[in-house]
N, CA, C and O atoms as CSV, one atom per row, in Angstrom:
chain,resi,resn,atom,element,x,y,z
A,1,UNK,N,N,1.745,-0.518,-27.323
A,1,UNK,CA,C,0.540,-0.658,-26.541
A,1,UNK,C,C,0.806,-1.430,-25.246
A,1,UNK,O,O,0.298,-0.986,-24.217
A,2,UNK,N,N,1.539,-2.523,-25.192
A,2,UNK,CA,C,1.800,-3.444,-23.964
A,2,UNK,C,C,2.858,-2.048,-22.964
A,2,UNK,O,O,3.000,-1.996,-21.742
A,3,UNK,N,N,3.319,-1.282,-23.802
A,3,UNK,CA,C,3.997,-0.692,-22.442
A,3,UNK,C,C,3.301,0.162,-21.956
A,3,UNK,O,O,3.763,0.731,-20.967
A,4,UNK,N,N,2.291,0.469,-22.327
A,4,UNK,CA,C,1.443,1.662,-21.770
A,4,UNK,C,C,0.384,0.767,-20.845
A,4,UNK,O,O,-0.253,1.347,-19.966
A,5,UNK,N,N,0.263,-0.255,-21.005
A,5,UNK,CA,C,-0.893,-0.904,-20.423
A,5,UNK,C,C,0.519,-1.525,-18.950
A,5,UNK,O,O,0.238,-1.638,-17.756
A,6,UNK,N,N,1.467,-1.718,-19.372
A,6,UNK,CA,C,2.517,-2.201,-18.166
A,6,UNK,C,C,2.126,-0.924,-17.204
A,6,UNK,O,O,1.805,-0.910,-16.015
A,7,UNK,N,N,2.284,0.235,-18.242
A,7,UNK,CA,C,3.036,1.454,-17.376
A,7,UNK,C,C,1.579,1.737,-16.105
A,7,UNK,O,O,1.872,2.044,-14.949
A,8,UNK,N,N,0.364,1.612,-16.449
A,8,UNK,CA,C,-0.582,1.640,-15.975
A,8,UNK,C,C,-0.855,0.751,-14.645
A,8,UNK,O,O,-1.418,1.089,-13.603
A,9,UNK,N,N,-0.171,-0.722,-15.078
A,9,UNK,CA,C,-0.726,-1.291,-13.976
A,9,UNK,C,C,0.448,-1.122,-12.858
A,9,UNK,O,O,0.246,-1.781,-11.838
A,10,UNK,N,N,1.515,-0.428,-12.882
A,10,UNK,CA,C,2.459,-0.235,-12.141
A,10,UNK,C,C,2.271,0.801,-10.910
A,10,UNK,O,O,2.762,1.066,-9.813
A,11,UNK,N,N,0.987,1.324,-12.018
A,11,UNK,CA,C,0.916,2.725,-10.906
A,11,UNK,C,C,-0.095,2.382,-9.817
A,11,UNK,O,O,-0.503,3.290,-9.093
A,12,UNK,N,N,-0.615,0.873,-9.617
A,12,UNK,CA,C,-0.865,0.544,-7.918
A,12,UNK,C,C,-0.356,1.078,-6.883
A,12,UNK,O,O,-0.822,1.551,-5.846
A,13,UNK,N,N,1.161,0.869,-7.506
A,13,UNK,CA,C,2.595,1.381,-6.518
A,13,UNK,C,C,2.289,2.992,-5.963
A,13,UNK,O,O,2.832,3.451,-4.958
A,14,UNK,N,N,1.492,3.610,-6.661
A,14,UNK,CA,C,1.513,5.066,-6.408
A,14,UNK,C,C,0.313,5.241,-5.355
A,14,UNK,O,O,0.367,5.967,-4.362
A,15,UNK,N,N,-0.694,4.513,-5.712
A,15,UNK,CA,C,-2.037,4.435,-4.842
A,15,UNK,C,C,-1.350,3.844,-3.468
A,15,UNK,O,O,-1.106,4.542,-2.484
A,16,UNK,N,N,-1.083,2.447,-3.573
A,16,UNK,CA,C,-0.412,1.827,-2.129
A,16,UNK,C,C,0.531,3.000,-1.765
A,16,UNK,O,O,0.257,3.425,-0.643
A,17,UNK,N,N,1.211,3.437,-2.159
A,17,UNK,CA,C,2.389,4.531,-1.331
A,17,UNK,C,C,1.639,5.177,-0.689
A,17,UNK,O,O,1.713,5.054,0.533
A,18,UNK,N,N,0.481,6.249,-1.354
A,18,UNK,CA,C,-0.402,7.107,-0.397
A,18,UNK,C,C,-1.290,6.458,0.110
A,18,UNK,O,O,-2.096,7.093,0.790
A,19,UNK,N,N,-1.420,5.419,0.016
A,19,UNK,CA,C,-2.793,5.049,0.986
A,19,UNK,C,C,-2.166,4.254,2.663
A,19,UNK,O,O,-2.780,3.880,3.663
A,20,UNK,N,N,-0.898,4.261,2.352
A,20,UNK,CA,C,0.124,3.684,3.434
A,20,UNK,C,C,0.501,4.942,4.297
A,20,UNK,O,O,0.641,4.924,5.520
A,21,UNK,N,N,0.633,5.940,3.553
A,21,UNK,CA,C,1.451,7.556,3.885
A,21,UNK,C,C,0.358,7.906,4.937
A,21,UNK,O,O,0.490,8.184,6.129
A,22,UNK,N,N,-1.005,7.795,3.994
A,22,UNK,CA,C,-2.053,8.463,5.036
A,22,UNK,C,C,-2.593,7.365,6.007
A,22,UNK,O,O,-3.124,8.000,6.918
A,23,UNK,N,N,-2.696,6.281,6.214
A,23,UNK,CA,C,-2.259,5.309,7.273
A,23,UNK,C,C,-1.743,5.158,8.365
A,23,UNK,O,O,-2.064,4.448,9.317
A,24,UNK,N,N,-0.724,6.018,8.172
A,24,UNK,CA,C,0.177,5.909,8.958
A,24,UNK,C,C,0.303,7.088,9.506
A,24,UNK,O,O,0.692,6.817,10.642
A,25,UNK,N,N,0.204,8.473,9.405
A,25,UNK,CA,C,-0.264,9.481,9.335
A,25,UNK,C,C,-1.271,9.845,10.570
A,25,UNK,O,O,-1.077,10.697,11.437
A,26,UNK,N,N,-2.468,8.922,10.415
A,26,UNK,CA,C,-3.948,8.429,11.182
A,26,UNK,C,C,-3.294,7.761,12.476
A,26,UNK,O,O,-3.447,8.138,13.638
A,27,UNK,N,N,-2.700,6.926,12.120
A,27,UNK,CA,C,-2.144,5.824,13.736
A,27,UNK,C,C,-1.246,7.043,14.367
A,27,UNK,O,O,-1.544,7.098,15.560
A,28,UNK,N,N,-0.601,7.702,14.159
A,28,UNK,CA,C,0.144,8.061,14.749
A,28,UNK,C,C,-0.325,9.283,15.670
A,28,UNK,O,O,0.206,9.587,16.738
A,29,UNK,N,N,-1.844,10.191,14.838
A,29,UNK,CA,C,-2.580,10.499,15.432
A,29,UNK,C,C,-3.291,10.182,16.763
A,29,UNK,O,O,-3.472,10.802,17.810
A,30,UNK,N,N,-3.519,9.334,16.437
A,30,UNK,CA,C,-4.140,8.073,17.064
A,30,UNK,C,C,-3.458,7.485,18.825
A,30,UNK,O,O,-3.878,7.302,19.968
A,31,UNK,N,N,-1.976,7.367,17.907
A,31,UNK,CA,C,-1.170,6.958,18.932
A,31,UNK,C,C,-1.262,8.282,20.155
A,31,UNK,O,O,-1.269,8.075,21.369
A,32,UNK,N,N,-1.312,9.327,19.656
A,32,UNK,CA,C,-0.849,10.794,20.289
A,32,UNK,C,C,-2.001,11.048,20.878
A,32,UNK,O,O,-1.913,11.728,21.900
A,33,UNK,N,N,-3.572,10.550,20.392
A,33,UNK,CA,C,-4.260,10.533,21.708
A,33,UNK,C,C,-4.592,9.722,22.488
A,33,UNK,O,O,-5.156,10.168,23.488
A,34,UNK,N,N,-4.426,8.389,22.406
A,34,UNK,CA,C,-4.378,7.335,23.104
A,34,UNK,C,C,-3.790,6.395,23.007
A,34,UNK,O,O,-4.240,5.355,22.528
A,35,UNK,N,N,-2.236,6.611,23.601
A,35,UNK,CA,C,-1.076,6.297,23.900
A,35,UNK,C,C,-1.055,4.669,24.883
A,35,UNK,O,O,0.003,4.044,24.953
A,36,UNK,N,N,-2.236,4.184,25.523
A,36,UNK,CA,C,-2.571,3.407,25.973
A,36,UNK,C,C,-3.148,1.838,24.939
A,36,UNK,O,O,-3.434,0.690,25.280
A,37,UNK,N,N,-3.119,2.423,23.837
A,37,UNK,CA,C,-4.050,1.467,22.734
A,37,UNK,C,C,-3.082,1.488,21.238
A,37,UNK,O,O,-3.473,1.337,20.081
A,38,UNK,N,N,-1.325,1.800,21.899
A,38,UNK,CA,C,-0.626,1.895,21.032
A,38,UNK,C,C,-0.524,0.399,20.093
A,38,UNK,O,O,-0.484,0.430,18.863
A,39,UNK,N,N,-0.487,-0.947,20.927
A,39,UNK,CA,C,-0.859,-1.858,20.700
A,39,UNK,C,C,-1.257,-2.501,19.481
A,39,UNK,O,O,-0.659,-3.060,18.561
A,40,UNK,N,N,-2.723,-2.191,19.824
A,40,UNK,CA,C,-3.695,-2.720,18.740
A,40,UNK,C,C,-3.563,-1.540,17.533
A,40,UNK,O,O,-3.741,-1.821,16.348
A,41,UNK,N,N,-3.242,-0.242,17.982
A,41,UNK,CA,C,-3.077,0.610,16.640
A,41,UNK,C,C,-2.040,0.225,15.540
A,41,UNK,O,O,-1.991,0.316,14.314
A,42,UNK,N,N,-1.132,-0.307,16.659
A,42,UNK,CA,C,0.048,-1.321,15.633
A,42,UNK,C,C,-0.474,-2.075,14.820
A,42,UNK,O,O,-0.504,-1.863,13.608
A,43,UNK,N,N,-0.745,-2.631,15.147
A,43,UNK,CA,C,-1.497,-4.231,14.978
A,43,UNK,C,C,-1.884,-3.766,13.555
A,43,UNK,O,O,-1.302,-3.996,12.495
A,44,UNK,N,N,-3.228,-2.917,13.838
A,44,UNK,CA,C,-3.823,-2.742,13.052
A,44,UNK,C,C,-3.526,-1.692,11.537
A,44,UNK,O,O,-3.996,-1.593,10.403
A,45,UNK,N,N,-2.340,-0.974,12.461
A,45,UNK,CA,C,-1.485,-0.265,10.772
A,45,UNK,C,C,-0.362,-1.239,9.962
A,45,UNK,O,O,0.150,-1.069,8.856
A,46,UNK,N,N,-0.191,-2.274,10.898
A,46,UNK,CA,C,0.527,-3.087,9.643
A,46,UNK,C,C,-0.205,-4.213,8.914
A,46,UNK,O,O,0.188,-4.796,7.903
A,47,UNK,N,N,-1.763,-4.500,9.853
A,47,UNK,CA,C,-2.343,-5.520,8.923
A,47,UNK,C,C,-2.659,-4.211,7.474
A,47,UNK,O,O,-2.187,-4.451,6.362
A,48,UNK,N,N,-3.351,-3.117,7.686
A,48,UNK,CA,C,-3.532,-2.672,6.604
A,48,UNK,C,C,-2.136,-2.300,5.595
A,48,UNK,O,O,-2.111,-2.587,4.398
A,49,UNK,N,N,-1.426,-1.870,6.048
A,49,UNK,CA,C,0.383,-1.702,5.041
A,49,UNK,C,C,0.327,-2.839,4.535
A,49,UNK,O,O,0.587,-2.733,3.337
A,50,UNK,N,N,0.085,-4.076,4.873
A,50,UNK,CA,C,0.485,-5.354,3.929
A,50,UNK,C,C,-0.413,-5.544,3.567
A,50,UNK,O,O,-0.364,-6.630,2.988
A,51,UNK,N,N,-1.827,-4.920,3.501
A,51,UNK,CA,C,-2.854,-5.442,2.352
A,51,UNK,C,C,-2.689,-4.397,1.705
A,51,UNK,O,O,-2.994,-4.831,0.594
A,52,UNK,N,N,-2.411,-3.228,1.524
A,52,UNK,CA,C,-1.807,-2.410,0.044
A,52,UNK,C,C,-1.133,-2.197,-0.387
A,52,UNK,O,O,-1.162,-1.581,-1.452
A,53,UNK,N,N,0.392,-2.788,0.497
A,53,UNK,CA,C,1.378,-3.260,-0.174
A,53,UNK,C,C,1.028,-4.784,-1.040
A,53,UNK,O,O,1.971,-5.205,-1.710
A,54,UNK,N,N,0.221,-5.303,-1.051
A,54,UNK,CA,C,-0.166,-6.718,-1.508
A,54,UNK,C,C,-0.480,-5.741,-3.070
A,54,UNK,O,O,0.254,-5.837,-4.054
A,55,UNK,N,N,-1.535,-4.962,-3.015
A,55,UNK,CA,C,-2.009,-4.313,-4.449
A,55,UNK,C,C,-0.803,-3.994,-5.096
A,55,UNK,O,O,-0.505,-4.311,-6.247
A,56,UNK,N,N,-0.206,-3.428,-4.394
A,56,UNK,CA,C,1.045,-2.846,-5.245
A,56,UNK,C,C,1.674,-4.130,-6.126
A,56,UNK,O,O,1.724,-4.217,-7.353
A,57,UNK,N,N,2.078,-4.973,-5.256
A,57,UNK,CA,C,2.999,-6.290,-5.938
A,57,UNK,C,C,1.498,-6.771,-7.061
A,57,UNK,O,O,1.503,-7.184,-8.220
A,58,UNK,N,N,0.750,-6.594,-6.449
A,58,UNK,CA,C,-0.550,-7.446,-8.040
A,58,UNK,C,C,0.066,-6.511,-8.685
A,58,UNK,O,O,1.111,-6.976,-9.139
A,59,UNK,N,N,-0.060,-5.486,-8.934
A,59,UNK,CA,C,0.227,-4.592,-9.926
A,59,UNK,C,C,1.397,-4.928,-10.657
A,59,UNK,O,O,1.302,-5.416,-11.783
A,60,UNK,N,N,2.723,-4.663,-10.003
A,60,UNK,CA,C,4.191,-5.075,-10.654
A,60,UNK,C,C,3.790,-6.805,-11.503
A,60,UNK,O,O,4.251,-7.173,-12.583
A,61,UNK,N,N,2.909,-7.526,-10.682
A,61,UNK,CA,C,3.404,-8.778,-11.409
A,61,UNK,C,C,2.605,-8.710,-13.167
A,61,UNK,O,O,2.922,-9.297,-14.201
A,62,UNK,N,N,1.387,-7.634,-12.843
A,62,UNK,CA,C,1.041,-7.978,-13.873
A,62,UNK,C,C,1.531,-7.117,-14.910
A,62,UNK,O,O,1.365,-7.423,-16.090
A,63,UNK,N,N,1.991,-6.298,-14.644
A,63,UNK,CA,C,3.083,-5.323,-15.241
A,63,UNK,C,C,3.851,-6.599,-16.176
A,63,UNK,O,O,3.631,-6.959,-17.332
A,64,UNK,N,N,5.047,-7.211,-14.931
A,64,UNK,CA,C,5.694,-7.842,-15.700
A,64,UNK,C,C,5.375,-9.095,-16.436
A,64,UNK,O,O,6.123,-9.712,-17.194
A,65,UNK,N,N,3.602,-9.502,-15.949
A,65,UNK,CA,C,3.428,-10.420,-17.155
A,65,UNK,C,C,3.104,-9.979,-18.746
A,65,UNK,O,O,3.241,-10.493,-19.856
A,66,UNK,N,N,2.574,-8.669,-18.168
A,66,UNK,CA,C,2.175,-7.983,-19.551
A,66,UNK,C,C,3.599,-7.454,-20.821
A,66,UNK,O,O,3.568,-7.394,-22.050
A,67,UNK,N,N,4.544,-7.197,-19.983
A,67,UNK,CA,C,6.239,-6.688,-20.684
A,67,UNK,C,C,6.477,-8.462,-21.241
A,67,UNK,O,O,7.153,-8.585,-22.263
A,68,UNK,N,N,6.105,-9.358,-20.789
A,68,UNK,CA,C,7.184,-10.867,-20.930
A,68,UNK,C,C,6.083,-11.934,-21.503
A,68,UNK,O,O,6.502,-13.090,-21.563
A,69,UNK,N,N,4.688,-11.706,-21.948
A,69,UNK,CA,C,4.142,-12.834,-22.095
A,69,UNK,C,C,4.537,-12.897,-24.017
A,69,UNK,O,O,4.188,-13.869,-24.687
């Protein structure tokens, strides 16, 4: 039972991957029509990459508290 409940919370990792993919995807759009505001589109695709890369790591840790407690 603990590995199925690990295996579950691991799969954040799968949500953050696509929600980064299509992210990034959007800016680059973005970038291609207004090439002038490349900037803040930065800015603003890596504040979001590190808040769902953040979910992802909740996920792994509780993964591995759930495999080790």
């Amino acid at each position: 039972m603990d590995l199925l409940a690990a295996a579950i919370a691991v799969f954040t990792g799968l949500g953050a991957g696509i929600g980064i993919g299509v992210a990034t995807g959007k800016a680059t759009e973005a970038v291609s029509r207004q090439p002038e505001a490349s900037g803040k589109i930065q800015m603003l695709l890596l504040l979001g990459a590190a808040l769902a890369e953040a979910t992802a790591i909740y996920g792994l840790v509780i993964a591995l508290l759930i495999l080790f407690r």
